[in-house]
C-alpha positions in Angstrom: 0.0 0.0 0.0 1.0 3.5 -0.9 2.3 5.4 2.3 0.2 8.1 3.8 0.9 11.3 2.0 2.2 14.1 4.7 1.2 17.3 5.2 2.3 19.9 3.2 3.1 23.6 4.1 0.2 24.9 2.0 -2.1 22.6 4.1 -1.8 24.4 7.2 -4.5 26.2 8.4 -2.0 29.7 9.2 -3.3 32.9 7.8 0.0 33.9 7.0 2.4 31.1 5.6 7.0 33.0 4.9 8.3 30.0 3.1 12.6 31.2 2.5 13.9 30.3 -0.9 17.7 29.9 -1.8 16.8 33.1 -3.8 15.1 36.3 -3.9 13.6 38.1 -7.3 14.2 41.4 -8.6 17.9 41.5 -7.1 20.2 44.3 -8.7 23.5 42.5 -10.1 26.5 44.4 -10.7 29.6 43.2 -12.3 32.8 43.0 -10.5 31.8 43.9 -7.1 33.9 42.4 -4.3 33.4 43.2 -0.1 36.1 45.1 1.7 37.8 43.5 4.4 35.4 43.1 7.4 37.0 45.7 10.1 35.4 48.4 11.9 37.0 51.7 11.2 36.4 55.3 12.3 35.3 57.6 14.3 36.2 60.5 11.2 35.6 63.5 11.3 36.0 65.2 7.8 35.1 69.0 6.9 35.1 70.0 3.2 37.6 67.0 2.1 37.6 66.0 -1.1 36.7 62.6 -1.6 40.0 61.1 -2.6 41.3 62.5 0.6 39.1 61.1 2.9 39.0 57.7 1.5 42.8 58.1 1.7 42.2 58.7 5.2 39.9 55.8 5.6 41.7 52.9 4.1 44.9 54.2 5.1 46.2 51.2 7.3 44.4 48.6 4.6 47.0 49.6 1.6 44.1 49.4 -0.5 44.9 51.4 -4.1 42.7 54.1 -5.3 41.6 54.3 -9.2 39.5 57.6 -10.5 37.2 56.7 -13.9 36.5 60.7 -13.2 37.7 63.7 -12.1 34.8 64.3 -10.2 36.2 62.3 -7.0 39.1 64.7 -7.1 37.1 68.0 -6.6 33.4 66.8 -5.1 34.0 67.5 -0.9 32.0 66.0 1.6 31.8 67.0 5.6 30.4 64.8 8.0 31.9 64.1 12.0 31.5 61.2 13.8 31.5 58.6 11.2 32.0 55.3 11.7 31.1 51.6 11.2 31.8 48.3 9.2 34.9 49.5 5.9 33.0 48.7 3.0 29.6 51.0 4.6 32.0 53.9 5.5 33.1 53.5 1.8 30.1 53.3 1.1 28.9 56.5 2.7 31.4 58.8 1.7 30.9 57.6 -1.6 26.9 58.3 -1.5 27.7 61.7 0.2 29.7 62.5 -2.9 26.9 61.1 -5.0 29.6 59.4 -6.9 29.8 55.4 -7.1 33.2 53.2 -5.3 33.2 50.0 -6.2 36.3 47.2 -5.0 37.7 45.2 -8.2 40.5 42.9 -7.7 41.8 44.6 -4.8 41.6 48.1 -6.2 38.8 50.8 -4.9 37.5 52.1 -8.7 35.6 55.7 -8.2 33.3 56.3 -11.0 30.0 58.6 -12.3 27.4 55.3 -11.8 27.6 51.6 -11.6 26.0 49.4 -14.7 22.5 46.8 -12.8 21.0 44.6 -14.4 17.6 43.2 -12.6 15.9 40.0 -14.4 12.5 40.3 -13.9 10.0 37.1 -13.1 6.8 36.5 -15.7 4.9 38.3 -13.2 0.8 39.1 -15.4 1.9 41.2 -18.4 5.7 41.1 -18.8 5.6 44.5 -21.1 3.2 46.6 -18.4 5.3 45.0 -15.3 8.3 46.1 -17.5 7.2 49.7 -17.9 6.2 50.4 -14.7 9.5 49.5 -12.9 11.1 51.4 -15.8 9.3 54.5 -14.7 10.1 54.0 -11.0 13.4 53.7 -12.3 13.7 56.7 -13.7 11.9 59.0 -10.7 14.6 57.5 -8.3 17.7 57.8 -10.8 17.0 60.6 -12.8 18.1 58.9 -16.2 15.9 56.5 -18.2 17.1 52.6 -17.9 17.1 50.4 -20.5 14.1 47.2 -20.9 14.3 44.3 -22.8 11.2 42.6 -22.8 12.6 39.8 -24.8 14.8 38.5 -21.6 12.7 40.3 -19.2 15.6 43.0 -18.2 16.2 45.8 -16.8 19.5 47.8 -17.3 20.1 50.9 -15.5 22.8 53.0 -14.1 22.9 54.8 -10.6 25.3 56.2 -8.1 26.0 55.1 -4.4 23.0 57.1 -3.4 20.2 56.2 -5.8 21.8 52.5 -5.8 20.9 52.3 -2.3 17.6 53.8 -3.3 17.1 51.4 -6.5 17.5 48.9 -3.9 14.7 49.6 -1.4 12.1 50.3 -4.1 12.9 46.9 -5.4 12.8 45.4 -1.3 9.3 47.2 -1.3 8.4 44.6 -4.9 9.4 42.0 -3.6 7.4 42.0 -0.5 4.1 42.7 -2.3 5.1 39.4 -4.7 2.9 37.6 -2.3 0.4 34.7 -3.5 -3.1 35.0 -1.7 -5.1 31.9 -1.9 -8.9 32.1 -1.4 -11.0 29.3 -0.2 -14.2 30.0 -1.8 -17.7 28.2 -0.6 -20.7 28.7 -3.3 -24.1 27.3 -1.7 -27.8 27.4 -2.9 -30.3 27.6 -0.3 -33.9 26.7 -1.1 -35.7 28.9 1.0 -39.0 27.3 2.8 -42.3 28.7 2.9 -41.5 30.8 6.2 -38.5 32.3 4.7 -39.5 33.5 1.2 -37.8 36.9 1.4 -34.6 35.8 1.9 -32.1 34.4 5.2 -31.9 37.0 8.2 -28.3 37.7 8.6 -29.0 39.3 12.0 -29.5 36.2 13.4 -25.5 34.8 12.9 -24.5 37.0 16.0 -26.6 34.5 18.1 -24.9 31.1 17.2 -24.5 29.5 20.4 -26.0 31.6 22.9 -23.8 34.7 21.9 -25.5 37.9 20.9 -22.8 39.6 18.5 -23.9 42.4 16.5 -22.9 42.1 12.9 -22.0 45.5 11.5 -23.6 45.6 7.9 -25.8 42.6 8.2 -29.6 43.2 6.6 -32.5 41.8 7.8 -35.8 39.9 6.0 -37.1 42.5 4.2 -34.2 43.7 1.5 -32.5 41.9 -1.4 -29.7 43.8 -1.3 -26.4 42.0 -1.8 -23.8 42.2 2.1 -20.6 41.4 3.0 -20.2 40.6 6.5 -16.8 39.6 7.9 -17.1 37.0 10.6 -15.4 37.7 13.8 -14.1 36.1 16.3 -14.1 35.8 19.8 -10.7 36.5 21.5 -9.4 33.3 23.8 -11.0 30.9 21.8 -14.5 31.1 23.4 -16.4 31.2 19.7 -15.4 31.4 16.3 -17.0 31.4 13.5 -16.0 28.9 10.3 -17.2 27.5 7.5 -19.5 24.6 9.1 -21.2 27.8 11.4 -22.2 28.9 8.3 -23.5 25.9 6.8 -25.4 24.8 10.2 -27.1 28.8 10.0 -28.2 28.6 6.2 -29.5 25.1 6.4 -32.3 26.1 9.0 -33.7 28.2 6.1 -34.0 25.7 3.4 -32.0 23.0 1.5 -28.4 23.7 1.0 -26.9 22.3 -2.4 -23.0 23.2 -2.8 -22.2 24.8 -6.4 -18.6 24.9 -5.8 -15.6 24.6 -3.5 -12.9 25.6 -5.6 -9.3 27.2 -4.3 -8.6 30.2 -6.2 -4.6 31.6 -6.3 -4.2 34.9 -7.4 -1.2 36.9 -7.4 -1.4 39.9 -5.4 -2.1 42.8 -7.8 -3.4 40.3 -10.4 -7.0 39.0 -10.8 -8.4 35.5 -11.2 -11.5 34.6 -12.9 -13.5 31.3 -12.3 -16.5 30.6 -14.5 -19.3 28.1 -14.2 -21.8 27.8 -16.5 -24.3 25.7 -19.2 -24.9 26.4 -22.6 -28.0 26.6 -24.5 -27.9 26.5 -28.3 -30.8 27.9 -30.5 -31.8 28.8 -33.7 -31.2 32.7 -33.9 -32.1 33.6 -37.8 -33.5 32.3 -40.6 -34.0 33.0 -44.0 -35.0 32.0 -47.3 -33.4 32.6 -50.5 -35.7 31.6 -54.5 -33.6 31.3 -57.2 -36.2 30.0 -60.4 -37.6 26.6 -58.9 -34.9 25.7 -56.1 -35.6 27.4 -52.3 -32.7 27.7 -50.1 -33.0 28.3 -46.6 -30.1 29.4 -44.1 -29.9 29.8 -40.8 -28.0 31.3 -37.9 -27.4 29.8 -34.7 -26.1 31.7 -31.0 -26.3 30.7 -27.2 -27.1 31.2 -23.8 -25.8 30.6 -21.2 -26.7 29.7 -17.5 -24.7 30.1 -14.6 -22.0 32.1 -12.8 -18.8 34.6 -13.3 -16.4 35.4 -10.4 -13.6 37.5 -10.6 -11.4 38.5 -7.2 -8.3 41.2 -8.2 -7.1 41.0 -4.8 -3.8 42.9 -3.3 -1.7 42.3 0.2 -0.2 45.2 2.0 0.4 45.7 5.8 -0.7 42.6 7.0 -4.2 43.3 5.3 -5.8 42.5 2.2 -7.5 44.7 -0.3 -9.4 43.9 -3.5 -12.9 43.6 -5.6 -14.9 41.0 -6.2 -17.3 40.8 -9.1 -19.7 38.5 -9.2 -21.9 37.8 -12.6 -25.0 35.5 -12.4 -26.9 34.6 -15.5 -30.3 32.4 -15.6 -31.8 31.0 -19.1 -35.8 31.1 -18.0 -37.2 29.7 -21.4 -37.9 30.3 -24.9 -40.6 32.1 -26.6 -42.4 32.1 -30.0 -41.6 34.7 -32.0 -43.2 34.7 -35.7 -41.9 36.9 -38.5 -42.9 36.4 -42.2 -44.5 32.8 -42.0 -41.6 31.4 -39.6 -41.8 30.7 -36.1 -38.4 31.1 -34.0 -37.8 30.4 -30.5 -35.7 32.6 -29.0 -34.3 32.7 -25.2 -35.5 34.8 -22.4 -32.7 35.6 -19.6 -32.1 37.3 -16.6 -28.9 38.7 -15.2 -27.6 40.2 -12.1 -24.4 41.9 -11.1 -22.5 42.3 -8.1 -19.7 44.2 -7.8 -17.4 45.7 -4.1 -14.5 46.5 -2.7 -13.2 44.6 0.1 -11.1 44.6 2.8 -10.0 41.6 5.2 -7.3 40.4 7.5 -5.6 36.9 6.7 -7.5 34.2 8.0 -10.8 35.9 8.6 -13.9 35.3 6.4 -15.9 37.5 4.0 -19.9 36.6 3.2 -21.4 37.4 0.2 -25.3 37.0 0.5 -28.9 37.9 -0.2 -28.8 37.1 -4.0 -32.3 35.8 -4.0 -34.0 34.8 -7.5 -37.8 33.6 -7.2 -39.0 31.0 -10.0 -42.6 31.2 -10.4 -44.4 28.1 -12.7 -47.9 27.7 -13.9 -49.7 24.5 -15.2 -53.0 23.6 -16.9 -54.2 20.5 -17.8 -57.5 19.3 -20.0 -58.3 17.8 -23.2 -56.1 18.7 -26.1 -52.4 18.5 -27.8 -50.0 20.5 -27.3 -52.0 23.1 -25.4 -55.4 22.5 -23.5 -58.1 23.8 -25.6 -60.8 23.5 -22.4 -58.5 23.9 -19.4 -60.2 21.6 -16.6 -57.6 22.3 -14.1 -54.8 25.0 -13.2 -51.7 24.8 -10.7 -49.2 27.5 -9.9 -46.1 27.1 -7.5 -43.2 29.7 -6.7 -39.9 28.5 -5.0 -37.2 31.3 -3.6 -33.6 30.4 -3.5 -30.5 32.6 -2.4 -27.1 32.3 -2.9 -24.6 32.5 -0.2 -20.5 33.2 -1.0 -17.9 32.2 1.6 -14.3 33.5 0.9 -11.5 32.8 3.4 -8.1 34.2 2.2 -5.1 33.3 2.9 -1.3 34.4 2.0 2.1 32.7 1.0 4.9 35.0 1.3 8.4 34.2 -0.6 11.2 35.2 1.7 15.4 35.1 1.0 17.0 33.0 3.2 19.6 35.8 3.1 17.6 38.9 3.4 16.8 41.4 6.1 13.4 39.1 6.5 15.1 36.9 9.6 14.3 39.8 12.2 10.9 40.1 10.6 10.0 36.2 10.8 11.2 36.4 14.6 8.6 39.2 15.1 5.9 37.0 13.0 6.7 34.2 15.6 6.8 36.3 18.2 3.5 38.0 17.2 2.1 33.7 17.2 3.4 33.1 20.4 1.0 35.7 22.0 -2.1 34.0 20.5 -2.8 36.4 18.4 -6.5 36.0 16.8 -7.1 33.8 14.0 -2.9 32.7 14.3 -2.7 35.6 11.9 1.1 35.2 11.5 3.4 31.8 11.8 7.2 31.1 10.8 7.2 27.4 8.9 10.3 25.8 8.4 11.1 25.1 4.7 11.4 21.6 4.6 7.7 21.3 4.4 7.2 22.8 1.5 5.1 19.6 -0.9 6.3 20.9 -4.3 3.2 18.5 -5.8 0.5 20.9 -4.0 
């Protein structure tokens, strides 16, 4: 027998997954580059030195040679008092003051105008929009236009000490909004009973099991009007609310039939659409064409089509989510006769309806979509005839209400370097765990349990 299949790191119930990779995206590379020697140097105090003297002054006991691509390091002065710190940020510093860029090459310091990166940029949606928007962010923090090739996804620009440094945060700020958010999405049909024709009453949730929670937004019996509520929770684990809560509250209102569990992934500042629907095909035209003794008829052909469009474009900043949701529902209700010149066509009648908001939602907490209610109203007559009665002896008429309810639970995966500033930010995700915070908004999971098949 095949072994049990372990859990994987996207099967854990965490809001908030930081899974470290060997390495990051959207990391400047620069040729040549090499670290100074690790030593701690200073305190300096310089006022009005050109550059070349003070990094003479600085690397002074490291017999480190000095190499000028311009003349600019021979005339720009700096003045600062107090510095000091790790060689190559010193370097660094003096450099950026002099808004000038020092790079070390084979054991020589090289002073030059600006540094040559290159940034490889992931198929992240539309390479060439992705592509023009860094390209203009670019350009703000630089001052000079970079270079794009959309062909290898690149990005070549040049930038001193100062906007280097710059260049880099702007790209730190990318990388942490590359994160995935999942949505668990919950689609359920309720048929209403006779006692509950106008729809469910919402302001009832707040009292599962003997609480009495006040739902901010929620509508009561006698409005159709589409709500999102977002579920809260209790703090120390007294009462929360989840997916079977829901399912327990809608079924004392009717029969519950489940259109769709699916797992939507979308990338944050991307969209996902999913689509369910059945298609109706019917005759749309027809026509009729006499040429002497021989009749041709031709005829067109379209469709309808029954069922449901949801699209989420959903963004994650600040330990918060933020996006739309549109929602599309479209019913086929019948055909009717329609007679033009001798022919009868059938064509469709349909109904739509259209949801569309703005959302937004912490990690791990639940959004509700409800009070789409559509009422189907059917009448019958029966007596002697064929196709129609021609004496009606008996007439029946029924109507049946259903709603349908929308559950979204998101969750986010957030790529981390292994080598990156993000350490002392996991330790305060842990941290921020360890205090039971509600929901376990934030968790730090070891890599190794990453299931690359989920």
């Amino acid at each position: 027998m095949a072994d049990e299949r372990p859990e994987a790191i996207n099967s854990k119930p965490d809001s908030v997954l930081y899974l470290p990779l060997g390495s990051d995206v959207l990391v400047p590379e620069a040729e040549g580059g090499m670290p100074l020697p690790n030593e701690v140097v200073g305190p300096f105090e310089l006022r009005s030195e050109t550059l070349a003297g003070a990094l003479q002054l600085i690397l002074a006991d490291y017999q480190i040679p000095l190499a000028f691509e311009t003349n600019e390091g021979l005339t720009r002065t700096i003045t600062v008092a107090n510095l000091r710190g790790p060689l190559d940020r010193v370097v660094q510093k003096v450099c950026s003051l002099a808004d000038l860029y020092c790079s070390f090459e084979d054991g020589l310091l090289v002073i030059k105008d600006t540094q040559t990166f290159t940034v490889t940029i992931p198929p992240i949606g539309g390479d060439s929009d992705f592509l023009g928007s860094l390209s203009s962010g670019l350009a703000a923090i630089t001052g000079t236009s970079p270079i794009t090739e959309s062909a290898t996804r690149t990005i070549i620009y040049e930038a001193t000490n100062r906007t280097a440094d710059l260049a880099e945060r702007y790209f730190q700020r990318i990388r942490s909004s590359t994160a995935l958010i999942v949505f668990e999405v919950y689609i359920w049909e309720v048929g209403l009973t006779t006692s509950n024709q106008t729809g469910i009453n919402w302001t009832d949730f707040g009292k599962i099991g003997g609480m009495n929670i006040s739902i901010p937004g929620a509508i009561g019996t006698t409005s159709n009007t589409p709500v999102s509520i977002g579920l809260p929770s209790l703090a120390g684990g007294q009462l929360t609310y989840n997916t079977d809560s829901v399912l327990q509250f809608i079924s004392n209102y009717g029969a519950v039939k489940t259109i769709s569990q699916p797992q939507i992934t979308v990338l944050s500042g991307a969209e996902a659409t999913l689509r369910a629907a059945d298609t109706v095909n019917y005759v749309s035209s027809l026509s009729r064409t006499v040429e002497g003794d021989e009749t041709t008829v031709s005829t067109e052909t379209d469709s309808v089509d029954t069922g449901f469009t949801l699209t989420i474009g959903s963004a994650w900043d600040n330990a918060t989510i933020y996006g739309t949701i549109d929602i599309a529902l479209q019913e086929f209700q019948g055909f009717d006769d329609f007679e033009a010149e001798g022919t009868v066509l059938r064509l469709p009648t349909t109904t739509e309806r259209e949801l569309s908001t703005q959302i937004r939602i912490r990690p791990g907490d639940s959004l509700l979509i409800a009070g789409l209610v559509r009422e189907n109203d059917e009448f019958d007559k029966s007596g002697p005839g064929f196709r129609q009665p021609f004496f009606p002896t008996s007439r029946s008429e029924s109507e049946s209400n259903t709603e349908l309810v929308f559950l979204l639970k998101p969750r986010v995966i957030v790529y981390t370097s292994e080598t990156s500033d993000h350490d002392a930010f996991n330790a305060t995700a842990v941290s921020a765990s360890d205090a039971q915070f509600d929901g376990n908004m934030v968790t730090g999971i070891p890599s190794s349990l990453l299931d690359p098949s989920r």
